[in-house]
Every structure is written in structure tokens, then in C-alpha cells.
N, C-alpha and C positions, 0 to 999 in steps of 0.2 A: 504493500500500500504506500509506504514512505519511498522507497525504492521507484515505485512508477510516477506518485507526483514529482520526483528530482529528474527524474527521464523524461518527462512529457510538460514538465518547468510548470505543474495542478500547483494549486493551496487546497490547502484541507481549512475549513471553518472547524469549530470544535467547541463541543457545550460543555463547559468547565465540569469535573465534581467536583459534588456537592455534599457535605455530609447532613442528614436528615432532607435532603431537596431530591437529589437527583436517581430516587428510586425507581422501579421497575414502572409504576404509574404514570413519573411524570418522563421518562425516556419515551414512553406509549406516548403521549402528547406533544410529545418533542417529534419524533417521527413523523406525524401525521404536515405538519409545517413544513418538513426539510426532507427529500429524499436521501439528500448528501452529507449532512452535519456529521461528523462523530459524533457518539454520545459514547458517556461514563457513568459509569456506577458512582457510586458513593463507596468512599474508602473502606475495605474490606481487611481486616487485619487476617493474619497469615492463620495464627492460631486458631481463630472464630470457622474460617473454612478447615481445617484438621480437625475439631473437637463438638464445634455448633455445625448447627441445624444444616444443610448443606445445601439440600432443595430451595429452603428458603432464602439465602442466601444468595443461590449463585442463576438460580431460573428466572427464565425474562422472556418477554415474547418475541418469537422469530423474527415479528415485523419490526423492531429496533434497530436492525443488522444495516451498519457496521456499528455496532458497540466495543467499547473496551472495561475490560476487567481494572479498578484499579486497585492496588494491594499496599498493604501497610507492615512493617515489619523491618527488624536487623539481623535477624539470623535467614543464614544463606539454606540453610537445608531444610527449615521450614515456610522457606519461600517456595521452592524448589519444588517441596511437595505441596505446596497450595495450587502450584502452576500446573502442574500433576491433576490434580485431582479437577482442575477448573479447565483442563484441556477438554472433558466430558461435555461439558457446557456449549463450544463451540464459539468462545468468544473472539471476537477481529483483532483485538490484543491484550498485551498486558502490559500495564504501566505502573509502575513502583512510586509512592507518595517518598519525595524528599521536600516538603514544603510546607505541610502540614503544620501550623507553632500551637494547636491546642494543648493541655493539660496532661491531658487523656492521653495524647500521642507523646508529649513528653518523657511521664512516667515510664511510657515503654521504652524509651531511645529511639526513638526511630521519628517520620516526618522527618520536621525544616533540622531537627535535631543531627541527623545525618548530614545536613552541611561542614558539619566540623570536620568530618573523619570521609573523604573522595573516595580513598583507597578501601575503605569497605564499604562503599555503595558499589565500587567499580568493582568490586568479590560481589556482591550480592548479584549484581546485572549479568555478569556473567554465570553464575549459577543457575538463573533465570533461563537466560541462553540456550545454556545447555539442554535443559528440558523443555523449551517450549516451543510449538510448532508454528507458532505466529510469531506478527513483531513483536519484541519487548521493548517500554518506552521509560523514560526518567518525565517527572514534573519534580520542575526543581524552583529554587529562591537562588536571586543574586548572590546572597549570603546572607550570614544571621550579626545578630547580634554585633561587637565591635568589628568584624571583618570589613577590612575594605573591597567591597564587591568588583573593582578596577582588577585588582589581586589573588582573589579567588576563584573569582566565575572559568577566566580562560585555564585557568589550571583545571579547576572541574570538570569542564567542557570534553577538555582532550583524557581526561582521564575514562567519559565514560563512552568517549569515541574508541578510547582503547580497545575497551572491555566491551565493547559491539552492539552499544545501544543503538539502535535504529532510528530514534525520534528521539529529540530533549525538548521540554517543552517548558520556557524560562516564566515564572512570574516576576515581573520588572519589577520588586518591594525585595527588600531587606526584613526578614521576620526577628522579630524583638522574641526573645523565649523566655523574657525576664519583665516585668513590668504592663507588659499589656496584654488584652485580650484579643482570641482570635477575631475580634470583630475589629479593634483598633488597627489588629496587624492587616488588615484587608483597607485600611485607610489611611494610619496617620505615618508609617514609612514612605518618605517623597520617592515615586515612582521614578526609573534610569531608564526610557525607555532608548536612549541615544544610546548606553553599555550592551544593550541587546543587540541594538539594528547592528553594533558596533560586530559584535560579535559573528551576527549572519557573512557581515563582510568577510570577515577573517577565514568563518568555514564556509566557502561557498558551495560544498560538496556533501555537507551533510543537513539534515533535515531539522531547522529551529523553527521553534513555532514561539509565539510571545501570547501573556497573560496578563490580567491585571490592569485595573480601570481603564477597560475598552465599552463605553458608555452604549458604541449604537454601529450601524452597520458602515457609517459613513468614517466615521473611526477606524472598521475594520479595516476596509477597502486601502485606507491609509498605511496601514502596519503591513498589509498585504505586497505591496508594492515593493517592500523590502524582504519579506519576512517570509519563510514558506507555510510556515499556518498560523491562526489567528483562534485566541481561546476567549470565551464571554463565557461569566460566571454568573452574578448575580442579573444585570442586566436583560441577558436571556432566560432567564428565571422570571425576574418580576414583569419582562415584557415580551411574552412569548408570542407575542403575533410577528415580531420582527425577524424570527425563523422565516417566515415566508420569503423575503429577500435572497435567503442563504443560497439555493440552488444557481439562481442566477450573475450572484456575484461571483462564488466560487470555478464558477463557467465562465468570467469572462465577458459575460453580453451584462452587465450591472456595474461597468465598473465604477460608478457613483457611491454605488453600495446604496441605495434608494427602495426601500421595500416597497415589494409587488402589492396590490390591493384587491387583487382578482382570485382570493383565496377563496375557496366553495366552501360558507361557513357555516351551509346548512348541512352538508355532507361530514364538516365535522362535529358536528352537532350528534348526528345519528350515529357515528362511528362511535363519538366516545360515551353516548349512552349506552350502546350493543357492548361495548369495552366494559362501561362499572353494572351494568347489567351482570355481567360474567364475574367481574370481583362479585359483587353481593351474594351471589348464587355458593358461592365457593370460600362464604363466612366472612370477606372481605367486607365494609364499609364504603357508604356514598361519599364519604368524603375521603377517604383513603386517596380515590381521583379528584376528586373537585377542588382539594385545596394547590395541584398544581396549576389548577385554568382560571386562577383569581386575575390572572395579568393578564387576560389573551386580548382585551378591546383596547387600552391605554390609548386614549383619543378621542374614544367613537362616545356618541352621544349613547347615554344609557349607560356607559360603563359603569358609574357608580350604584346605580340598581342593579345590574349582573353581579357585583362584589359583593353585595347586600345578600342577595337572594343564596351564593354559595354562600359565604359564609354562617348566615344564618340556620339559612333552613337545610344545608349536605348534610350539617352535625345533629343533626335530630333521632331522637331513637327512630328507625326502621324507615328512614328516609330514604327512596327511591329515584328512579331517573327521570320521573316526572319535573323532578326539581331542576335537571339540566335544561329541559324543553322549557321550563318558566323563564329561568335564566338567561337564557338565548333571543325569548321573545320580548327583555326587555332592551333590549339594544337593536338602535337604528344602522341595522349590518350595510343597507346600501349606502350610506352617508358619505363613511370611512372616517378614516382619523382629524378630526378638527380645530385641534392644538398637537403644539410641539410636543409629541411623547414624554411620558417622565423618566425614561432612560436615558436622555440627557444631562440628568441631574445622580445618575445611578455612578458607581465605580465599583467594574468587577470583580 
């Protein structure tokens, strides 16, 4: 996949993970927008796939494809066997979390915490390697804490060029693992995105992709121009209608990066009620789905009754997909967008 966009000079678009956002529900929703995006799981730690639940864990609907696996972890040989065991799955890759500065991933050592120590991500990625039958990818930080990112990134770079990473995929922030939270770290480190482009320059043979307050698609289209892929995390989250742009940017006939308006929104209408139809059936919850389609109109007139309508009534005991049909029919779909989107003001 990385190999053919460097041969055929593609960008990949690619919808960040998310921890708690980017499950199997809303990847379904992400699909239905973009033929072409990547998408990701939400960070999976190594241990949870060897010991928990597995089905639950690793299963996802065929229509997501191309998804990637991404995995959390320091030790090389129970990454190895997470890779192992998720080869069953049939995911389009695997991608190792070096960036992560939550708590949670701290305690473990692993995430942005693996910025300190190249030479055992570059053993981990290779151990990955070795067992696995798709790409294997790094999502990494400029660096953490006191490092000076100028200093450490092209050393990390080539380290995990070494060790045969196929894709790196930089978030242009500095992760603090001391004093802030994963929310500040998603904000208050001043973004380098000039060390990245910097970087693309330097490898022009191998596959960087950049992350990290890319507001909108006109944004993207910008990164793109340097960059061979482009990652949107929140943004594409809280404003999921601007997937609709992705195919055509990614191709080339968009290069504005200007989202398309011609999405058939009653067709997604009925897909994703036949969709939480099936989660309900199968113990799942209405809002299991609904709470990822809070952001799909950002613009259109009606939006704020659409938010109204999931938030309130998806959460309701034994709430059904009647509630998506009410939702849908509170928004002026022919309109289209009638203010500047709020993922202008978003940073992913």
C-alpha cells in the first residue's frame, strides 16, 4: 500500500486513532463518507489481544477495508504475538503507538514514552516484521519532553527506516509526559510543522505522513503537496461530513481540498439504521452508533436539532432507529453547509 503510493507518487488521507472515538461503529461511519481514507482502531495494547476478549477486540466489518490494527506495547515478543494472532482478522496493517502521553500508557512504558529509547522501538518494529504479512507502521511525536525535536526526530527516522518500517506517520507536537494532560498535549505543545515537511525533504524515498492540528480539508490538500499522507484526528471526528471531500482530493481532481456536497444523505440514512438495527439485534445499543454521527451536518441548517435528537433520545432505554429517521428529518439536507464549519476552529 505505502510501496504503491511512493511508485505511483498517491497520498493516503488517514483518520487518526482515537482512543474511546475510533471504534468499530464509528470506522462503519467513516466508510460510508470515504471509499479511500484509512481508518484505525483505537489503540489496542499487546497484552488485552493475548489475554482479553479477542472477538471483541479485534472484529470489525469487512466494509471498513483498508483499516489498520493499531497496537500499544514494549515488549517485542508480545507484540509479535498480538501481530500473530490479529493476522486472523485480516487487517490492511499494523501500526505501533509511539505517541500516545496518556497515564495509562505511561505506567506501561510504552506510547510517546518510547520516544526516549529509538533502538527499542527499532527491536520492536522489527519483531513486528518478522511476523507480519502486511505493512507494519510507527505513529510517532517529534519528541517528548526536554528533547530537542531538530535532534531526535532524524535520528528516529533513520532508525526505524532501518528496522523496515514501511510508513512513519509524525505528529508535528512535542508530548509533555510530565505536567499535562492528554488533552493539553493534543494543544498546548507549539506544532513544527516546517521539522516534518523538513524531514519529507531529506527522505524522499520513504513514506511520511504528518498529524496534528490539520483543522479541514483545505489544510490537508496543503500538507499534501509536501507530505505523502495527511492524518485528521479530532476534526474528522467532530466533523464527519468533510470525509466526503477525501476521495477526490486524495485522487487528485480536488486539489483545493473543497468538500463535495453531493453526498446521498438519505442513502446514509438507511445504511446506518440497517447498520444499528444489527448492533441492537446483537445486544448492542442505539447509541453505541449515534454518538459517532453527532458531527455529520456542521453547517446545514437543522444541525442543532439533529444533535438534540441523538443525543437525547439514542440514550434512552430500548431506543431504536426510529430515532435516526427523526434525526435526519430534522435537517435541511438540500441546503448544504451555511456557515464556515466548526473544524476551523478544531486542532487535531
Amino acid at each position: 500500500m505505502y510501496a504503491d503510493a511512493l511508485k505511483q507518487h498517491g497520498k493516503i488521507f488517514a483518520v487518526a486513532p482515537m482512543i474511546d472515538w475510533t471504534d468499530r461503529h464509528c470506522r462503519f461511519l467513516h466508510r460510508q463518507l470515504s471509499r479511500h481514507a484509512q481508518l484505525y482502531t483505537e489503540m489496542i495494547v499487546a497484552d488485552a489481544i493475548i489475554h482479553g476478549p479477542r472477538e471483541r477486540l479485534l472484529s470489525y466489518s469487512p466494509a471498513e477495508h483498508p483499516v489498520a490494527l493499531q497496537l500499544g506495547g514494549s515488549d517485542a515478543g508480545k507484540l509479535s504475538e498480538a501481530v500473530r494472532i490479529a493476522a486472523d482478522y485480516g487487517y490492511d496493517e499494523i501500526n505501533l503507538n509511539v505517541g500516545c502521553p496518556s497515564d495509562r500508557v505511561q505506567s506501561g512504558t510504552f506510547g510517546a514514552c518510547l520516544m526516549r529509547d529509538p533502538a527499542l522501538v527499532a527491536d520492536l518494529v522489527t519483531a513486528m516484521k518478522r511476523v507480519s504479512t502486511v505493512p507494519v507502521t510507527v505513529k510517532c511525536r517529534i519528541g517528548v519532553d526536554d528533547q530537542e525535536p531538530a535532534d531526535v526526530l532524524p535520528d528516529f527516522l533513520d532508525r526505524m527506516i532501518g528496522a523496515g518500517a514501511d510508513a512513519i506517520w509524525i505528529h508535528a507536537r512535542k508530548a509533555w509526559l510530565q505536567g499535562l494532560s492528554p488533552k493539553e498535549n493534543r494543544e498546548i505543545p507549539p506544532l513544527d510543522y516546517a521539522l516534518v515537511h523538513r524531514m519529507k525533504r531529506e527522505n524522499p524515498d520513504v513514506f511520511l505522513g504528518i498529524n496534528g492540528g490539520i483543522a479541514d480539508l483545505d489544510q490537508a490538500a496543503g500538507h499534501l503537496a509536501v507530505m505523502d499522507g495527511v492524518m485528521l484526528g479530532r476534526a474528522a471526528y467532530q466533523n464527519a461530513g468533510l470525509l466526503a471531500g477525501v476521495d477526490e482530493l486524495v485522487a487528485g481532481s480536488n486539489p483545493a481540498g473543497v468538500a463535495t456536497t453531493d453526498v446521498d444523505w438519505l442513502k446514509l440514512r438507511d445504511t446506518m439504521m440497517a447498520y444499528a438495527e444489527e448492533v441492537i439485534a446483537s445486544g448492542g445499543r442505539l447509541h453505541h452508533v449515534t454518538r459517532h454521527m453527532v458531527g455529520l451536518f456542521q453547517g446545514f441548517a437543522g444541525a442543532r436539532r439533529f444533535r438534540q435528537i441523538l443525543s437525547a433520545e439514542a440514550t434512552r432505554p430500548g431506543a431504536g432507529i426510529e430515532v435516526i429517521a427523526a434525526a435526519f428529518a430534522a435537517v435541511d439536507i438540500d441546503s448544504g453547509p451555511r456557515v464556515q464549519p466548526e473544524e476551523k476552529r478544531l486542532a487535531g
